[in-house]
C-alpha positions as CSV (number, residue, x, y, z in Angstrom):
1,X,21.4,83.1,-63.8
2,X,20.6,85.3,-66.7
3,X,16.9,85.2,-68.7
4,X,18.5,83.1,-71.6
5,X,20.3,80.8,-69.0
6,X,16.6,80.5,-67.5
7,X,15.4,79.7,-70.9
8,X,18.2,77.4,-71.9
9,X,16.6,74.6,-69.1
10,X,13.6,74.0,-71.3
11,X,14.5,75.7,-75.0
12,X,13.4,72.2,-76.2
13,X,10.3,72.4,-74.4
14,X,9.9,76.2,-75.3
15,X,10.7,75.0,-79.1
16,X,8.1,72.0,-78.9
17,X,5.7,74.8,-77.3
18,X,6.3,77.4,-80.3
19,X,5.6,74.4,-83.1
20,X,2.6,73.3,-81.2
21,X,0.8,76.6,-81.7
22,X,1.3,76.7,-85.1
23,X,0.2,73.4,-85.7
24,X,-2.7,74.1,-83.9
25,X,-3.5,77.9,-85.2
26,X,-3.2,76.9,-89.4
27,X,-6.7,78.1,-90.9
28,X,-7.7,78.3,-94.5
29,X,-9.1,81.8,-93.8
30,X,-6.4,84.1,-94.6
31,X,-7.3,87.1,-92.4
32,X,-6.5,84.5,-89.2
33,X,-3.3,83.5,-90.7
34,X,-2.1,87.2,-91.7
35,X,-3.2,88.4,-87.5
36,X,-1.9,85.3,-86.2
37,X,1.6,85.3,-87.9
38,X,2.1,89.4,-86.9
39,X,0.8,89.1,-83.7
40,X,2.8,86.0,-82.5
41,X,5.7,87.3,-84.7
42,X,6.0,90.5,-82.5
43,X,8.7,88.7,-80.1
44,X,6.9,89.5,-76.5
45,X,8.8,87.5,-73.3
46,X,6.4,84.7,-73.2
47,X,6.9,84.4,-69.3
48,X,3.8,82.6,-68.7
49,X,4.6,79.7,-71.1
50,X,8.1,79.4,-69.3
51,X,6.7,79.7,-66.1
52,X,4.5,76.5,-66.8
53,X,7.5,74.8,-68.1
54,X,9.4,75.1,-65.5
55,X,6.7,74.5,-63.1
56,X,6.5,71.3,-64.7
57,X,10.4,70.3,-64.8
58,X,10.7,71.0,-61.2
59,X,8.4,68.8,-60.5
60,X,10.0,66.1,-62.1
61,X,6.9,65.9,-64.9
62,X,7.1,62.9,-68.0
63,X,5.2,63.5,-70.9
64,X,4.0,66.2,-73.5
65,X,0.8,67.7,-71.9
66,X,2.7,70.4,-70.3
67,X,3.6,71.5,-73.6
68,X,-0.3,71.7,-74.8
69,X,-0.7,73.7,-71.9
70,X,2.0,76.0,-72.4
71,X,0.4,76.3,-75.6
72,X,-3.0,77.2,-74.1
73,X,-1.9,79.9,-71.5
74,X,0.1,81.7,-74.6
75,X,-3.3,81.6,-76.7
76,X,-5.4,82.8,-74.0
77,X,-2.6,85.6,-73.3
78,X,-2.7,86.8,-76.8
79,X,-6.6,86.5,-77.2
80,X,-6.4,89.0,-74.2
81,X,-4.1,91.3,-75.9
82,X,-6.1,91.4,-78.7
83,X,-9.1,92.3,-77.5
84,X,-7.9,94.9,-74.4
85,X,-5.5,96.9,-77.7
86,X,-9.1,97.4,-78.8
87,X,-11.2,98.4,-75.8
88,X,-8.2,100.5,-74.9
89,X,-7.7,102.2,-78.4
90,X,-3.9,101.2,-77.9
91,X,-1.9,101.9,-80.7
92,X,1.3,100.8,-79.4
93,X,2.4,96.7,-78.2
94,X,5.7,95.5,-77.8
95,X,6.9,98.8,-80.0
96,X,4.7,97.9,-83.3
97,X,1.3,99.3,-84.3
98,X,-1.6,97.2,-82.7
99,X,-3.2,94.7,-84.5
100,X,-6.8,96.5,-84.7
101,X,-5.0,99.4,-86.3
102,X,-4.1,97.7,-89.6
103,X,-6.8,95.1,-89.8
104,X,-9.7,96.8,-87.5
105,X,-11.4,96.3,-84.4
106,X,-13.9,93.5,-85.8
107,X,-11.2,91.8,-87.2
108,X,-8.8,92.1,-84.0
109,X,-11.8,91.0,-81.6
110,X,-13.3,88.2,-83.6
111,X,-9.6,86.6,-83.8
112,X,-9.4,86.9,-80.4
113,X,-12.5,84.9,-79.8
114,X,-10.8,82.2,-82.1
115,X,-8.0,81.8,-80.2
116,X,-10.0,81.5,-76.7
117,X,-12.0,78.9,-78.5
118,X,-9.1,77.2,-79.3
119,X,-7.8,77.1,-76.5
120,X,-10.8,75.3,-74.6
121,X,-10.8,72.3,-77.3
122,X,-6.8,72.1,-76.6
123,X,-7.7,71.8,-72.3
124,X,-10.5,69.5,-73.5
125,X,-8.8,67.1,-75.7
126,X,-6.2,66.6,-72.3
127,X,-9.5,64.9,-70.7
128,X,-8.4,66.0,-67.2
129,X,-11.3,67.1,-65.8
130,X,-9.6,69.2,-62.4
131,X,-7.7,71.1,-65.1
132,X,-10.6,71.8,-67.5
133,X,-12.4,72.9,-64.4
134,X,-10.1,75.4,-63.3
135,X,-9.6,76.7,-66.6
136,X,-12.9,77.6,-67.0
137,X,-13.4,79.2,-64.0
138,X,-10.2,81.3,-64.5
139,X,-11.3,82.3,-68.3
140,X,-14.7,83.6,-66.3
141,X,-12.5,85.3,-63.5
142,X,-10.2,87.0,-66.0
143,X,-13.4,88.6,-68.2
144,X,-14.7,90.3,-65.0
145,X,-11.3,91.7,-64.1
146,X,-11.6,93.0,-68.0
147,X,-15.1,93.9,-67.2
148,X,-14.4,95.5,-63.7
149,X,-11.5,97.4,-65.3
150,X,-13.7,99.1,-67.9
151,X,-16.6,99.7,-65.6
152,X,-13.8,101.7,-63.1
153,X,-12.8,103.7,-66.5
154,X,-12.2,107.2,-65.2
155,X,-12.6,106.7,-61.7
156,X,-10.8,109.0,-59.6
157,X,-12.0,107.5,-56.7
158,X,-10.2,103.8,-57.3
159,X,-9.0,102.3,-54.1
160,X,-5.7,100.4,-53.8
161,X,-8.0,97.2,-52.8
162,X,-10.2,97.8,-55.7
163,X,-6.8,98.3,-57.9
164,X,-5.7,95.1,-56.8
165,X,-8.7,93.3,-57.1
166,X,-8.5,94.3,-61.1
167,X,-4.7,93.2,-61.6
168,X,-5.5,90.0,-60.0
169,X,-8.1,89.5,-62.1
170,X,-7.0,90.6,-65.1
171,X,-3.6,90.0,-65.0
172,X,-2.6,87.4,-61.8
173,X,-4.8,84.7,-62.5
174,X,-3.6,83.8,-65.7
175,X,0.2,83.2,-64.1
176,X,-1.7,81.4,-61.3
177,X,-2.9,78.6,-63.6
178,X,0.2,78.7,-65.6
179,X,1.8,77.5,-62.3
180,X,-1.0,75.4,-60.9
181,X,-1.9,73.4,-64.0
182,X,1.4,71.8,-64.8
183,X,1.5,70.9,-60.6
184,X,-1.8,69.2,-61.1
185,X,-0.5,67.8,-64.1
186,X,2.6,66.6,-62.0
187,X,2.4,65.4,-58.7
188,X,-1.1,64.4,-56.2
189,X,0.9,66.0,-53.3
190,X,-1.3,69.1,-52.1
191,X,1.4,71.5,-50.6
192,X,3.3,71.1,-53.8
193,X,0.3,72.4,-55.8
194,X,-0.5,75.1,-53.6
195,X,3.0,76.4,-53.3
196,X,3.0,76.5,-57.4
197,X,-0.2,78.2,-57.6
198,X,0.4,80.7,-55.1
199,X,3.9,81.3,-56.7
200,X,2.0,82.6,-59.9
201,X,-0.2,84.3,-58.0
202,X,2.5,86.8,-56.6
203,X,4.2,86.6,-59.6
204,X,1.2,88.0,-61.5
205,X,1.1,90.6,-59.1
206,X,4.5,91.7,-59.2
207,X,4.5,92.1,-63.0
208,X,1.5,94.3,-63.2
209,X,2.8,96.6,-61.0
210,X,5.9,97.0,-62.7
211,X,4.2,97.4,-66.2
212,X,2.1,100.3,-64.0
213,X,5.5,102.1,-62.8
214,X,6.8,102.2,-66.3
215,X,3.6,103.3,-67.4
216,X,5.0,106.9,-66.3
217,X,8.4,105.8,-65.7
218,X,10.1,104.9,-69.6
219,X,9.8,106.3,-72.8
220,X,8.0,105.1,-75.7
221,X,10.6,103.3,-77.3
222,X,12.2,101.5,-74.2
223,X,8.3,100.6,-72.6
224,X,6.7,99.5,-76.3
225,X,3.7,101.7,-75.6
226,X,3.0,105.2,-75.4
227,X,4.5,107.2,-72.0
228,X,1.5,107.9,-70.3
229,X,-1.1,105.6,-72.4
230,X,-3.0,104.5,-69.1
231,X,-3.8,108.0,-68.1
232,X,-5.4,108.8,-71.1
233,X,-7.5,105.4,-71.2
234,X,-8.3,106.8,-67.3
235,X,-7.5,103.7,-65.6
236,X,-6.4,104.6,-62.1
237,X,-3.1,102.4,-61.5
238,X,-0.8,102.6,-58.5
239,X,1.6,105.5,-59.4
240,X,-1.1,107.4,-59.9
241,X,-3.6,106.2,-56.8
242,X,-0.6,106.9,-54.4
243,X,0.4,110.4,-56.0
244,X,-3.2,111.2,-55.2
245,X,-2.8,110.0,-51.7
246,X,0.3,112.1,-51.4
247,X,-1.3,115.2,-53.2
248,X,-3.7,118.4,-52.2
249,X,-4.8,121.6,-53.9
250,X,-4.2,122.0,-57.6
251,X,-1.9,119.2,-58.1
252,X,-4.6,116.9,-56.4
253,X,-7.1,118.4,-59.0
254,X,-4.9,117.9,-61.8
255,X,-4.8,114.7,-61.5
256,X,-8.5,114.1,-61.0
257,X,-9.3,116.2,-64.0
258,X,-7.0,114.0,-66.2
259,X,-8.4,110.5,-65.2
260,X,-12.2,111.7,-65.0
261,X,-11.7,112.6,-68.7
262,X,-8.9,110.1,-70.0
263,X,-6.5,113.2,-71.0
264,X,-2.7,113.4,-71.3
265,X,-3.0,116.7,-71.9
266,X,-1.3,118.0,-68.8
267,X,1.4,114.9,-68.9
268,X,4.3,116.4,-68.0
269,X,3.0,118.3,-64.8
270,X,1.7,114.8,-63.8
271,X,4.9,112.9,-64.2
272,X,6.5,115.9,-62.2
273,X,3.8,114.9,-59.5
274,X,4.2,111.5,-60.1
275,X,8.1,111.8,-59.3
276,X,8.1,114.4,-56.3
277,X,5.4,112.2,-54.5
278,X,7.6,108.9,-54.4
279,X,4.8,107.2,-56.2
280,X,6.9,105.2,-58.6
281,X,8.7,103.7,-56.1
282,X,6.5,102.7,-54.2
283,X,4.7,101.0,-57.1
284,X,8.4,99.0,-57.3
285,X,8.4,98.4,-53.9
286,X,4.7,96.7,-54.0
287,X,6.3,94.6,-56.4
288,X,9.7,93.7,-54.8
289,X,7.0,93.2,-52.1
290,X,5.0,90.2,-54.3
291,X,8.0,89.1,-56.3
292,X,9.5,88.1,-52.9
293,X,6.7,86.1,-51.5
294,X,6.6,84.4,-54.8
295,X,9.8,83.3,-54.3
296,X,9.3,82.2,-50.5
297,X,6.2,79.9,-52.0
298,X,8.6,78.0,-53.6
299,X,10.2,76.3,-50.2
300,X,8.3,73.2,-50.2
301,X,9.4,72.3,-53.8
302,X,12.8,70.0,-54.2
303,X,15.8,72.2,-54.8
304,X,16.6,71.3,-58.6
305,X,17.6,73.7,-61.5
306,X,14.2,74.4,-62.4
307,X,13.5,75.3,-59.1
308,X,16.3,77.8,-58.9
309,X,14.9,79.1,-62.3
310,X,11.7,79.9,-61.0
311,X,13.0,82.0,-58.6
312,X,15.4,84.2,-60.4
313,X,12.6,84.8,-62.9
314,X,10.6,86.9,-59.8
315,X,14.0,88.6,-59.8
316,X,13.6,89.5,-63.5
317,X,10.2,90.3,-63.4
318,X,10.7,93.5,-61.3
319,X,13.9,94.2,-62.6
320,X,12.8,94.7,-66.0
321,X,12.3,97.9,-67.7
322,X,10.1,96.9,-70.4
C-alpha cells in the first residue's frame, strides 16, 4: 500500500480537515493571512493529521470531531515550526525560505502564539473534558522538550537517554495524542486506547530519528534544509552522539569543537566521521527499532483497512528520505 493509497481511505476526511483550518484561521489582519497561506501552502506530509484519521476510522468512529482534531494537531504542529525556524535561525523548511526570513522573527513568533491559541478554543468548544485535559498537559510537555533542547544547545556531553528524552518531548508526544485523542474520542475500551497511544508514541520516535540521519545523510535539495543545519545550531542528535561514542583523538575533538560552538565549518571531515563510524545506520536502525514496536501496538485493534493503513505508514516513516 503506497502513501497515496494510505491517503485515499480518508481523502474526504483529509479534504474536510484542510477546509476546517481555513475556516477556522481567516483574520482581518493581513500579516496572519499572508504567514498563514505560505506556511500552510508549503505542501509538508501532514502525517499527524492522517495518523488521527485513521486512528479514528479504525476504530469505527461516527461524527466530525475527529476532523476538529485533526485540525488542532496540524495547528499546533505548525505553531511549533514556526517558532523552533526562529530559535534555530533556520533558513531552510520543506525546500522554501523560512517564514521568519521574509516577515521576521516577531512576526513568525507572535503567529505562532495565534495558532496555539487557536487551537485550545477549537479542543475547548469539543467540551470533552479527558481530551482538553490531555491536551494541555501535552502542549506543557512539548514546551519543555523545546526548552530542554535549547538549554542542551552545544552540549557535547548529551547522553542517548537525555537525547531521547528531548525527541519525545519535542517531537513524540504530539503523534502520541494524535493517536490517543481520536481513541478517546472512539471507543471507552482501555486496551484499545493504550495500544493507539502508544502506537504514536513509537511512531514519533521513529520519525525523529530518521529526520536526525538525514540531517547528515541527504543534500539540501532532497532533505528541504540545509546538510548539516543541526551541527551548526549544536544540538547533539544521534549520528552525531554515536560517532562520538565510536571516536578518539582528533576526530573525537573535532567533533566536540563543532557542537561546543555550533560550527559547520569542518563539515565534510564530520560526515567522513559520521560514515566510517556506522553512526547513520545505527540512527536507522533505532528507528526500524520504534517503527516496529509501533506496529506491534496495533494487535489489539480489529483488522480493518485503516488498521492495515496505520501500519504501513511506520513503514513509510523510516523509509523516507525527506
Amino acid at each position: 500500500m503506497s502513501l497515496d493509497a494510505i491517503r485515499n481511505l480518508v481523502k474526504e476526511d483529509l479534504l474536510a480537515t484542510d477546509q476546517f483550518i481555513i475556516s477556522q484561521l481567516e483574520s482581518h489582519i493581513p500579516l496572519i493571512r499572508q504567514i498563514l497561506e505560505y506556511v500552510l501552502s508549503a505542501g509538508g506530509k501532514r502525517i499527524r493529521p492522517l495518523m488521527l484519521l485513521l486512528s479514528a476510522r479504525a476504530l469505527n468512529h461516527r461524527g466530525q470531531k475527529h476532523i476538529d482534531l485533526a485540525a488542532v494537531i496540524e495547528l499546533i504542529h505548525t505553531a511549533t515550526l514556526l517558532h523552533d525556524d526562529v530559535v534555530d535561525g533556520s533558513t531552510l523548511r520543506r525546500g522554501l525560505q523560512t517564514a521568519h526570513t521574509i516577515w521576521g522573527s516577531e512576526a513568525s513568533v507572535l503567529v505562532g502564539d495565534y495558532l496555539y491559541s487557536r487551537a485550545f478554543q477549537l479542543v475547548v468548544e469539543l467540551k470533552h473534558q479527558p481530551i482538553l485535559d490531555i491536551f494541555a498537559k501535552a502542549t506543557h510537555f512539548i514546551a519543555e522538550g523545546e526548552i530542554l533542547q535549547l538549554v542542551n544547545c552545544k552540549n557535547a556531553d548529551t547522553t542517548e537517554a537525555l537525547y531521547f528524552d528531548i525527541i519525545h518531548r519535542k517531537t513524540a508526544k504530539l503523534f502520541e495524542v494524535a493517536t490517543e485523542l481520536p481513541a478517546l474520542l472512539s471507543t471507552d475500551a482501555e486496551n484499545e486506547i493504550a495500544a493507539l497511544r502508544d502506537y504514536g508514541l513509537q511512531m514519533g520516535l521513529a520519525y525523529q530519528l530518521i529526520d536526525d540521519a538525514i540531517d547528515y545523510s541527504q543534500s539540501a535539495d532532497i532533505a528541504g534544509k540545509n546538510v548539516g543545519q543541526d551541527i551548526a545550531e549544536g544540538k547533539m542528535t544521534l549520528p552525531l552522539i554515536h560517532a562520538m561514542q565510536k571516536s578518539t583523538g582528533s576526530n573525537l575533538a573535532l567533533i566536540r569543537d563543532a557542537i561546543s560552538h555550533g560550527s559547520d565549518k569542518n563539515l565534510a571531515s564530520i560526515l567522513g566521521i559520521i560514515e566510517s563510524t556506522g553512526a547513520i545506520k545505527y540512527t536507522a536502525d533505532a528507528a526500524k527499532s520504534h517503527a516496529q514496536k509501533a506496529k506491534h501496538a496495533l494487535s489489539c485493534i480489529a483488522e480493518t483497512p485503516y488498521r492495515k493503513a496505520l501500519e504501513k505508514l511506520s513503514h513509510f516513516v523510516v523509509e523516507r528520505s525527506y
